[in-house]
VEXFIVO-601606 format. One line per 10 residues: number of its first residue (from 1); their letters; for each residue x, y, z of C-alpha. Coordinates in nm, 4 decimals. Layout:
REM VEXFIVO-601606
NUM> A> X/Y/Z  ...
***
This chain:
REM VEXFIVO-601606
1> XXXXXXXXXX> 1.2013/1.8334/-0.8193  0.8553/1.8224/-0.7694  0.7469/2.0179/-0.4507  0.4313/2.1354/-0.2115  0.3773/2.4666/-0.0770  0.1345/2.4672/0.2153  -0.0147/2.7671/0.3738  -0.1931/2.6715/0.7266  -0.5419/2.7801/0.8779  -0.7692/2.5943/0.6686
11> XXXXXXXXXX> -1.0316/2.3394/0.7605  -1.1234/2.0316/0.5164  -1.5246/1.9789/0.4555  -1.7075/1.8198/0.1369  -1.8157/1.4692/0.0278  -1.6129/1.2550/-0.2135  -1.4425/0.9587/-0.3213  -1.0704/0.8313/-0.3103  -0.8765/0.6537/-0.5442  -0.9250/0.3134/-0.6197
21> XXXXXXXXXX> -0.7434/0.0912/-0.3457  -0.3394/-0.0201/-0.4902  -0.3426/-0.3305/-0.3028  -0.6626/-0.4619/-0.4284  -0.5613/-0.3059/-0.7930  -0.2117/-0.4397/-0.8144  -0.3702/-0.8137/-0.7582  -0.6926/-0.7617/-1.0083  -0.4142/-0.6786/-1.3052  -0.2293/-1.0023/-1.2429
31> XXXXXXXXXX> -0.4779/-1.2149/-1.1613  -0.6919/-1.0801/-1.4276  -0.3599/-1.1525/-1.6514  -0.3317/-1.5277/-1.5544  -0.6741/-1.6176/-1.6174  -0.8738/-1.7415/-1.8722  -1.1242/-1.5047/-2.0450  -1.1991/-1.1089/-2.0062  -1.1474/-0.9309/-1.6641  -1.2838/-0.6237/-1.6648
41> XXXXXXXXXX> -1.1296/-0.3978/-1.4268  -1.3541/-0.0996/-1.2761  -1.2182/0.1899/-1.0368  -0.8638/0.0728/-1.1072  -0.5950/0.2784/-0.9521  -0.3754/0.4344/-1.2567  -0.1578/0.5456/-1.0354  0.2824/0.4464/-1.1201  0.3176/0.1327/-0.9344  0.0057/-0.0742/-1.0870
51> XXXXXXXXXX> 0.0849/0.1118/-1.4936  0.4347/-0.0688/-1.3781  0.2493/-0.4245/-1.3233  0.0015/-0.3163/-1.6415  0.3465/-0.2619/-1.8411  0.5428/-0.5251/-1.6953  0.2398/-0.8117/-1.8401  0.1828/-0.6565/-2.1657  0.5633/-0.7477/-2.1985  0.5164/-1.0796/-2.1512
61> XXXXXXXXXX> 0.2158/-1.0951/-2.3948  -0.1146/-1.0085/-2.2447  -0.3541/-0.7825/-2.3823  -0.5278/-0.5084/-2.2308  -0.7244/-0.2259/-2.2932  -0.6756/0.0743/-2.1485  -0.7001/0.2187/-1.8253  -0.9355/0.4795/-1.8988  -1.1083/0.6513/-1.6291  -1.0514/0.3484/-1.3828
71> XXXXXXXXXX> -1.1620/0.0557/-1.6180  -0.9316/-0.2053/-1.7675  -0.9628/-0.4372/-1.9564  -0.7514/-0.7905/-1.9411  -0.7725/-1.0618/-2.2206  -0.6099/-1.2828/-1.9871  -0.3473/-1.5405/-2.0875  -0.4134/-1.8355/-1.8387  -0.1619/-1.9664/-1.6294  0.0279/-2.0938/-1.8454
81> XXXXXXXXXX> 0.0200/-1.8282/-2.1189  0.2386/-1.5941/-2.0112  0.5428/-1.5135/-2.2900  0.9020/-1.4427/-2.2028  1.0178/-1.0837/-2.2205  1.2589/-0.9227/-2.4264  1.3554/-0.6263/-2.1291  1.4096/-0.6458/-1.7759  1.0421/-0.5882/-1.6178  1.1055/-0.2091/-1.4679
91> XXXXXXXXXX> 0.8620/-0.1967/-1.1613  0.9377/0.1808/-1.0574  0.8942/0.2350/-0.6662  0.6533/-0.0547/-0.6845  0.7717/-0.3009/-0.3689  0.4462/-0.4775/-0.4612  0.4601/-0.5001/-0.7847  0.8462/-0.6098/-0.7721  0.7705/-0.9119/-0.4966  0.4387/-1.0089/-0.6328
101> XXXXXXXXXX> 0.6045/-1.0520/-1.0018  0.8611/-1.2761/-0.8074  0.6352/-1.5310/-0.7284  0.4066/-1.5653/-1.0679  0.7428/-1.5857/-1.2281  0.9416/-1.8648/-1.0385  0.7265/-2.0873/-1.1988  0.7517/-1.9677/-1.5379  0.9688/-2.1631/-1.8233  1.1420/-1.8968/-1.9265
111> XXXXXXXXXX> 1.4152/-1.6298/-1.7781  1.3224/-1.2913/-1.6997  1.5072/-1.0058/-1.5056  1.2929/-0.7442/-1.2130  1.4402/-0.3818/-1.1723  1.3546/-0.0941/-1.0549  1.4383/0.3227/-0.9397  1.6699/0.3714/-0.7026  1.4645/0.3382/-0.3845  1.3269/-0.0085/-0.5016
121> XXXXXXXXXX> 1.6338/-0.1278/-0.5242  1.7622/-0.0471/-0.1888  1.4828/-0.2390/-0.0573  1.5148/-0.6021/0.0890  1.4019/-0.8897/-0.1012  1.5736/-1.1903/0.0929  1.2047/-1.2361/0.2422  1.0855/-1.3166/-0.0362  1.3563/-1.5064/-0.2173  1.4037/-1.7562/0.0731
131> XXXXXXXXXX> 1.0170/-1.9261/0.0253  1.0772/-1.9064/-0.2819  1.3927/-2.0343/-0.3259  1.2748/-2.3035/-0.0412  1.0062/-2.3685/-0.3129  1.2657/-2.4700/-0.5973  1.2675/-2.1133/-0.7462  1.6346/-2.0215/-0.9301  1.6727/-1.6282/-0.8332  1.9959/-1.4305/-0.8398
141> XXXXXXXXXX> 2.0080/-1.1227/-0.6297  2.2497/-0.8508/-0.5195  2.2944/-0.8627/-0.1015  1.9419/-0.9869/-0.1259  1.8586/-0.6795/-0.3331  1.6921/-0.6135/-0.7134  1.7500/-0.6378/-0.9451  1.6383/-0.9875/-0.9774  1.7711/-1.2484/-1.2274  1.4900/-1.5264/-1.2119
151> XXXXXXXXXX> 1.5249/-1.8605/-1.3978  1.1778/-2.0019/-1.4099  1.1930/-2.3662/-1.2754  0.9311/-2.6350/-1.1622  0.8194/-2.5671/-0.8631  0.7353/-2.7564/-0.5316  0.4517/-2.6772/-0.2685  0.5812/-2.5716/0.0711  0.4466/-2.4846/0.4073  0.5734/-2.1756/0.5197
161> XXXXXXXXXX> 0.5323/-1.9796/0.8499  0.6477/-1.5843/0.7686  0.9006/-1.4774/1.0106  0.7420/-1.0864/1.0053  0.3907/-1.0469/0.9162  0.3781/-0.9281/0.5129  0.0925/-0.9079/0.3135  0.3247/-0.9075/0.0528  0.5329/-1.2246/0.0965  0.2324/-1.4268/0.1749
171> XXXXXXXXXX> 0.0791/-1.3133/-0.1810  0.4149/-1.3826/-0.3603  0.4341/-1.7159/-0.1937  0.0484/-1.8255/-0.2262  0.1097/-1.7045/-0.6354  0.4533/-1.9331/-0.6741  0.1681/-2.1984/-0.5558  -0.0598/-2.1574/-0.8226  0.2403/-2.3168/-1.0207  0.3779/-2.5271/-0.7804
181> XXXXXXXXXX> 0.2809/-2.9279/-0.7542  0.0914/-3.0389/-0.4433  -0.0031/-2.7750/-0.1625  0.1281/-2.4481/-0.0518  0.0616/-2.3108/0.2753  0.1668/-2.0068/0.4071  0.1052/-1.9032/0.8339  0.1139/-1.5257/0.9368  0.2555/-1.4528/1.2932  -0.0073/-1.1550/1.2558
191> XXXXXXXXXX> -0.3163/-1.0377/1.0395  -0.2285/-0.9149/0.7279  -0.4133/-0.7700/0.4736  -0.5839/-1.0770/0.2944  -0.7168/-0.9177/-0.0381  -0.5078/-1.1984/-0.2663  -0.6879/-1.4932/-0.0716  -1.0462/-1.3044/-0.1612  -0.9578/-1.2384/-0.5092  -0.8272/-1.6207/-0.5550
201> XXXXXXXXXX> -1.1387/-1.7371/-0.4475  -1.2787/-1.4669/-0.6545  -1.1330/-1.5965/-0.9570  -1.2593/-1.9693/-0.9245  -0.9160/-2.1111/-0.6924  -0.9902/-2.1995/-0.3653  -0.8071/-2.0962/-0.0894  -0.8102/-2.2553/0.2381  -0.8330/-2.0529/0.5470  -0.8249/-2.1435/0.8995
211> XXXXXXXXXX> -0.6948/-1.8480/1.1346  -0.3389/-1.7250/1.0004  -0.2761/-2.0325/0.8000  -0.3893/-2.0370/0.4077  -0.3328/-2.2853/0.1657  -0.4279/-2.3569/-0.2244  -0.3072/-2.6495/-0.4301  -0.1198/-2.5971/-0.7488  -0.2540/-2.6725/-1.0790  -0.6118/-2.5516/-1.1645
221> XXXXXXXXXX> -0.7128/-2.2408/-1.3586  -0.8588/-1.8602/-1.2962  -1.1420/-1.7430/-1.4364  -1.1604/-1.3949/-1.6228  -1.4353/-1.2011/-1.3525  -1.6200/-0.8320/-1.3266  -1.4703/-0.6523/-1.0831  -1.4965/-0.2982/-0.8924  -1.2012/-0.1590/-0.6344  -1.3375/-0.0263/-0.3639
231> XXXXXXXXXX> -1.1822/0.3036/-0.2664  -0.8005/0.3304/-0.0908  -0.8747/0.3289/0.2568  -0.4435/0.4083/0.2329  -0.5122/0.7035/0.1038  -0.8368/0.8010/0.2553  -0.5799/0.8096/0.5947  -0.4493/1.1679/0.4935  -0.7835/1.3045/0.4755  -0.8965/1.1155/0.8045
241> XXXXXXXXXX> -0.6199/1.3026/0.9521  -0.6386/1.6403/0.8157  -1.0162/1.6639/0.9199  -0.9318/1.4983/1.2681  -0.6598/1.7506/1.3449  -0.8173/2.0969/1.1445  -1.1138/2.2945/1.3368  -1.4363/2.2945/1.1826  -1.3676/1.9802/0.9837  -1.6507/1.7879/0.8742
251> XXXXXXXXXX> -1.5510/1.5399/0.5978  -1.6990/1.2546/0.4126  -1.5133/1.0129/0.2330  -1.7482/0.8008/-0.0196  -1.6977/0.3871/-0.0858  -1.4023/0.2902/0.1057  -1.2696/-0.0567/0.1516  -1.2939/-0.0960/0.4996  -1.1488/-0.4512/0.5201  -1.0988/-0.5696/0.8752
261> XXXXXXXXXX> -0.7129/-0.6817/0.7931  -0.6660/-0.2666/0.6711  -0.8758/-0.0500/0.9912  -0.6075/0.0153/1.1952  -0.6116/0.3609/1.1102  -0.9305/0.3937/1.1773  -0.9173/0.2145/1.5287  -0.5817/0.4209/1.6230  -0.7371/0.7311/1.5551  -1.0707/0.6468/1.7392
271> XXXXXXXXXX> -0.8732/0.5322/2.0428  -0.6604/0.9077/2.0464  -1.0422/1.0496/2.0506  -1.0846/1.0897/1.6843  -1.4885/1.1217/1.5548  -1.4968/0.8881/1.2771  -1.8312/0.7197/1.1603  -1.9068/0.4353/0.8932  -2.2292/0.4896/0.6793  -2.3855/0.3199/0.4144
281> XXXXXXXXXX> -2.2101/-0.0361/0.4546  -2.2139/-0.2690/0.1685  -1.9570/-0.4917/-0.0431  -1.7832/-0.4687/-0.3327  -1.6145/-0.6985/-0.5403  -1.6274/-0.9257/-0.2257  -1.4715/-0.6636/0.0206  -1.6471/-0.4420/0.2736  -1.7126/-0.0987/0.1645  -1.8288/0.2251/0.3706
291> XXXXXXXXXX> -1.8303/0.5684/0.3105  -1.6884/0.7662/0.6236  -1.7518/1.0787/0.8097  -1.4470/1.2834/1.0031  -1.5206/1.5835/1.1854  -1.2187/1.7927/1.3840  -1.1524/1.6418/1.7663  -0.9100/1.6861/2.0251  -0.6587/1.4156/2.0122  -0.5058/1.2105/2.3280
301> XXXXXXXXXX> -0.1984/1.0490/2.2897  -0.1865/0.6679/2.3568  0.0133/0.3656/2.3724  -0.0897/0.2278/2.0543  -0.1389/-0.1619/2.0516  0.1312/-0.3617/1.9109  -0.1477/-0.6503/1.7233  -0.2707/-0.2906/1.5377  0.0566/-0.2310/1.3877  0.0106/-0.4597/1.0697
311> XXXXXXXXXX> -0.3284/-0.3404/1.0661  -0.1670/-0.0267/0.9993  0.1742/-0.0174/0.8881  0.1015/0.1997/0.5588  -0.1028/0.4597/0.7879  0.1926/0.5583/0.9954  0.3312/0.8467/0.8361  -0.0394/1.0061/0.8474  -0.0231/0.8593/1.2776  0.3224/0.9943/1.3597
321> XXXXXXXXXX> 0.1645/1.3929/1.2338  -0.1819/1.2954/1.4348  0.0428/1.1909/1.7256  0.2250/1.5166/1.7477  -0.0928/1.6844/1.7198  -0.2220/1.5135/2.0226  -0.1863/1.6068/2.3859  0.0366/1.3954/2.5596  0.2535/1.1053/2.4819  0.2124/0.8742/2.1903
331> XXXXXXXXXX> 0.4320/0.5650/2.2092  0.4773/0.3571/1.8540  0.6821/-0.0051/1.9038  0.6709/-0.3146/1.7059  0.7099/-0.0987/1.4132  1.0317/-0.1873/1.2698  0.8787/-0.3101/0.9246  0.8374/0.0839/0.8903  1.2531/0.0631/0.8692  1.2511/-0.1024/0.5058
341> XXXXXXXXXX> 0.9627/0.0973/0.3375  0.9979/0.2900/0.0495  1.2053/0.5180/0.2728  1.2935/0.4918/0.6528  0.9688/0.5948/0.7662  1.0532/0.6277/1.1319  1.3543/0.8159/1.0707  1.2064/1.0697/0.8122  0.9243/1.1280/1.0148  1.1054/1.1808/1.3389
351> XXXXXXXXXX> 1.3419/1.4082/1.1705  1.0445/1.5915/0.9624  0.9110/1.6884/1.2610  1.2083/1.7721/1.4842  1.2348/2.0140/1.1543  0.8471/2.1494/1.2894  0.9637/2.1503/1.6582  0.8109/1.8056/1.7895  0.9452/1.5854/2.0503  1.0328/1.2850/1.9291
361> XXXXXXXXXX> 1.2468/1.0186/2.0358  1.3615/0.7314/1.7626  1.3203/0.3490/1.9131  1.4464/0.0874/1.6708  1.0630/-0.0274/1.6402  0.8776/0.2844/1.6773  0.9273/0.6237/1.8587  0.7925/0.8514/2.1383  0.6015/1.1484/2.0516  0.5381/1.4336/2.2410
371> XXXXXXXXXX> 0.2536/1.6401/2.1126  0.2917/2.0204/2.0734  0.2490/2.3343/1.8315  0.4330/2.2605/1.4880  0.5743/2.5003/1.3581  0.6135/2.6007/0.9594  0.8688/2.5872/0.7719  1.1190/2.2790/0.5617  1.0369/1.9092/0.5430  1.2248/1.6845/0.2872
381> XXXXXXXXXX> 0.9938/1.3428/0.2392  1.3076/1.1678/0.0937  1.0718/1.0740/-0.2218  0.8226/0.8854/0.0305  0.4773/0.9614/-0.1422  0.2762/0.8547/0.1634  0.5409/1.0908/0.3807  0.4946/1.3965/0.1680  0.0981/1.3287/0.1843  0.1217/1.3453/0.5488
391> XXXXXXXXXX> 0.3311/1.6518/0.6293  0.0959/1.8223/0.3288  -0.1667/1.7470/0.5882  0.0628/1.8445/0.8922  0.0165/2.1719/0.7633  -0.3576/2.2625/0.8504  -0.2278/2.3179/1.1892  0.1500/2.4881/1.1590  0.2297/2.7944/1.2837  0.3439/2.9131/0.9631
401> XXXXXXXXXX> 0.3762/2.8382/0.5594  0.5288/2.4665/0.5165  0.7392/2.2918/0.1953  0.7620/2.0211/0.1349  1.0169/1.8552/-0.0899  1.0930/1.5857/-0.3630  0.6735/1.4750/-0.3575  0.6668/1.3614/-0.7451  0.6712/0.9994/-0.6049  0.2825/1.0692/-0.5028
411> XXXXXXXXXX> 0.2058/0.9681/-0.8840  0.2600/0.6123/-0.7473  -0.0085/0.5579/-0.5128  -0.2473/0.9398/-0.5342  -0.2090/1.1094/-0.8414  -0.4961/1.3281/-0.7712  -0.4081/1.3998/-0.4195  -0.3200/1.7972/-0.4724  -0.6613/1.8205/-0.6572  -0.8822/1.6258/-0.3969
421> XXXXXXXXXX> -0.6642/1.7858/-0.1270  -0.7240/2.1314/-0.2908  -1.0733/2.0730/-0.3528  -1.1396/1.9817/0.0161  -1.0055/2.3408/0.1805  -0.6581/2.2038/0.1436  -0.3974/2.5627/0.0705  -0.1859/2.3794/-0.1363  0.0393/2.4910/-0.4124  0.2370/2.2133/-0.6380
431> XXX> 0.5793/2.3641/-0.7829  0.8912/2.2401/-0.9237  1.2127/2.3235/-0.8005
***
């Protein structure tokens, strides 16, 4: 078991880049996959969940060349090009990978089986399979669980309103349209992250937009494109924290995406008195890019605004250690989508730092958190990288030494994250159990 040893009393300073963004990585690999011509992939995150969607289309025929140092590149196979696979498609931890997969292959005409490790499969897929399903899709599933038996079918355009805002239920559902005859809409009851409707468009398939409702006819083709990720703004979040929360911070955090459906962090944090400054603005690949300075400041605990919540909802790990670092109360609701993440984010988090000595009271959709001194010693992340990322930070400020356990599952999103972290002022030691 994979494990981090922090010592506290450091301060983070320096100037660099993060990782290439998942999200925006994830969709360039399959969209790249289903279209016609050469995609070449720059700053692609090789992190485990997208080498699980690289893996899971090379099965099914397409060819690729590496990743290698962030570029890829995708001889794509059109939409209709795609081959049937021999093995179940393994996604790993990937939730996006799994769902996303779901909806290119309800349309396929052949069979083909989604799995993955123990915590994907514990997660809940029925919001996925009932568009889908409402769509024409043949899926078999376990209490609504993976793995998932899928029995590619001709498919049928639908308009769909999401009962809980989810970037990735939209994308699987606005994918299943690209094969689907006549139009499929799909309404949001809140932003979500819109990086699939920028790449469509991106790729030559136009995607209709008016406030929370998008829509794209089936039919048509992709075309193979150039493309550059911008930087994670995901996992920028632990080093906005650590520099917010350590004295004598002064941090800056080179070509992040800083797409308007992803800032929550960034707004949160600003509101609780966080200094936080974009520089250099630009775009790449069609999103917004900025590089962004964090320098140490007192924290004030807030109410934080239920429409930032989706804004957000990756981010909250990184906000429940900045809340219990700020003075006063910090009250999280609307926040139950945190309940089916890769772990149960509000309940590792609250007991994490009960473990440190916080106040924290567990709400269905959120919790209360009292800030005070955190103290060192035992945190288990329950194999949640973006949990283990955030109590590594956490530890800047403890009163004494802090492990953390079962952190391998970083590899999925930040596999340079000790390095970066290290390189930053970070006293962090990785060990195995």
């Amino acid at each position: 078991m994979t494990r981090y040893l922090v010592r506290p009393g450091s301060r983070l300073a320096g100037r660099f880049p993060v990782p290439g963004d998942k999200s925006i990585s994830h969709r360039a690999v399959i969209l790249g996959a289903l279209a016609e011509g050469v995609t070449e992939v720059e700053g692609l995150l090789e992190g485990a969940d997208v080498l699980a969607t690289i893996a899971a289309f090379r099965s099914m025929g397409v060819q690729m060349e590496g990743p290698d140092k962030g570029h890829l590149r995708i001889y794509g196979a059109g939409l209709q090009g795609l081959r049937a696979p021999v093995v179940p498609l393994d996604c790993g931890n990937s939730g996006t990978a799994m769902r996303l997969l779901a909806g290119v292959l309800a349309g396929q005409p052949f069979p083909s089986t989604l799995v993955g490790d123990a915590s994907l499969q514990k997660r809940p897929m029925g919001r996925i399979l009932n568009p889908l399903r409402a769509m024409g899709a043949e899926i078999a599933a376990q209490d609504g669980r993976a793995p998932l038996h899928i029995h590619g079918r001709p498919l049928h355009g639908i308009d769909y309103a999401l009962p809980v805002a989810s970037a990735q239920v939209k994308s699987a559902v606005l994918l299943a349209g690209l094969y689907a005859d006549g139009q499929t809409c799909v309404t949001e009851p809140a932003p979500t992250r819109d990086h699939s409707e920028r790449m469509l468009q991106g790729f030559g398939h136009p995607v209709e937009r008016h406030g929370p409702r998008a829509c794209l006819r089936g039919g048509g083709r992709l075309c193979g494109q150039a493309l550059q990720v911008p930087g994670d703004i995901s996992s920028a979040a632990f080093f906005l924290l650590g520099a917010t929360i350590a004295p004598g911070s002064d941090l800056t955090l080179e070509g992040v995406g800083i797409n308007p459906t992803r800032t929550g962090i960034i707004e949160i944090l600003t509101r609780m008195g966080a200094r936080i400054d974009l520089t250099a603005l630009r775009e790449v690949g069609g999103e917004p890019v900025a590089d962004i300075r964090v320098r140490y400041a007192p924290l004030q605990g807030i109410a934080i605004p239920r429409r930032l919540v989706p804004l957000a909802i990756d981010e909250f790990p990184a906000l429940f250690i900045a809340a219990a670092c700020a003075k006063g109360q910090t009250v999280i609701a609307g926040a139950e989508e945190l309940r089916v993440k890769e772990s149960d984010r509000i309940a590792v988090m609250a007991g994490g730092l009960r473990a440190l000595g916080a106040t924290v009271e567990e709400r269905v959709d959120g919790a209360i958190i009292s800030g005070s001194a955190l103290l060192g010693g035992r945190v288990d992340s329950h194999g949640d990288h973006r949990i283990a990322m955030a109590f590594a930070m956490a530890a800047l400020v403890a009163q004494g030494d802090m492990e953390i356990l079962d952190c391998a599952n970083v590899a999925t999103s930040f596999p340079s994250f000790p390095v970066l972290a290290q390189q930053a002022g970070l006293l962090l030691e990785v060990a195995s159990a």
